[in-house]
N, C-alpha and C positions, 0 to 999 in steps of 0.2 A: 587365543586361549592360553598358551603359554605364557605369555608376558602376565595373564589374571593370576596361571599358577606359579610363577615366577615372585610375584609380587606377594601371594601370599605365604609363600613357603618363608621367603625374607622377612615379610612383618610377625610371623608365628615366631621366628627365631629369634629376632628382636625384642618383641612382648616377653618370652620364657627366657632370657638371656643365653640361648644357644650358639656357643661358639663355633660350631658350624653346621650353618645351614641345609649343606647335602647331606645331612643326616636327612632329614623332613622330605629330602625330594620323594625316594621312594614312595612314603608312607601317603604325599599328596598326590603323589601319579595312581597309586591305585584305587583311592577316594575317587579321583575324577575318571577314572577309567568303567571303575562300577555304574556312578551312576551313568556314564555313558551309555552306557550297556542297558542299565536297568529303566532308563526315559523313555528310552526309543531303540528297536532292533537294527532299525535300515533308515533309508535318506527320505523316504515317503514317511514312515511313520511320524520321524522329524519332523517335519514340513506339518504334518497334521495336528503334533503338538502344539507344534509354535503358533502354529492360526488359530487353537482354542484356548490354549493356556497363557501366552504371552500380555493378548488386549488388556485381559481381565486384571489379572495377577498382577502385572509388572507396566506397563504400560498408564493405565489408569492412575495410581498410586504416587510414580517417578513425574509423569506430564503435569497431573492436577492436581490430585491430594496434596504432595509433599510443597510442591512449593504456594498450596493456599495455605495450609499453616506455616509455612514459613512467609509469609506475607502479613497475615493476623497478626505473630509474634511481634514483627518488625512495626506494625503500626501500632501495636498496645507499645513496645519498648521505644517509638521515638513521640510517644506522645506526652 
């Protein structure tokens, strides 16, 4: 999880030309700290998110959706 917010604090500072980046640490530690907090209380309630919200949400979408159209695109663009 650090190296997600590591990487975003660096690409945020990049994109706005911020000369430095530890400015943005704070400001992304407490965004991810929130919704930490705000998803799930404890390690079960985690666990119960992740088994009903993940499949659906994030699973389906990354596995199948995204790469059938990016499948369609590639065969309408090499035809």
């Amino acid at each position: 999880m650090s190296i997600y917010v590591y990487a975003a604090v660096i690409g945020t500072a990049d994109l706005f030309n911020i000369k430095q980046p530890s400015q943005l640490a704070f400001p992304f530690g407490f965004i991810v700290w929130f919704f930490s907090i705000a998803i799930a209380s404890n390690v079960t309630e985690h666990f119960q998110e992740g088994l009903k919200v993940l499949p659906f949400y994030f699973q389906f979408p990354f596995q199948v959706a995204f790469p059938l159209i990016i499948l369609i695109i590639a065969f309408f663009k090499n035809r």
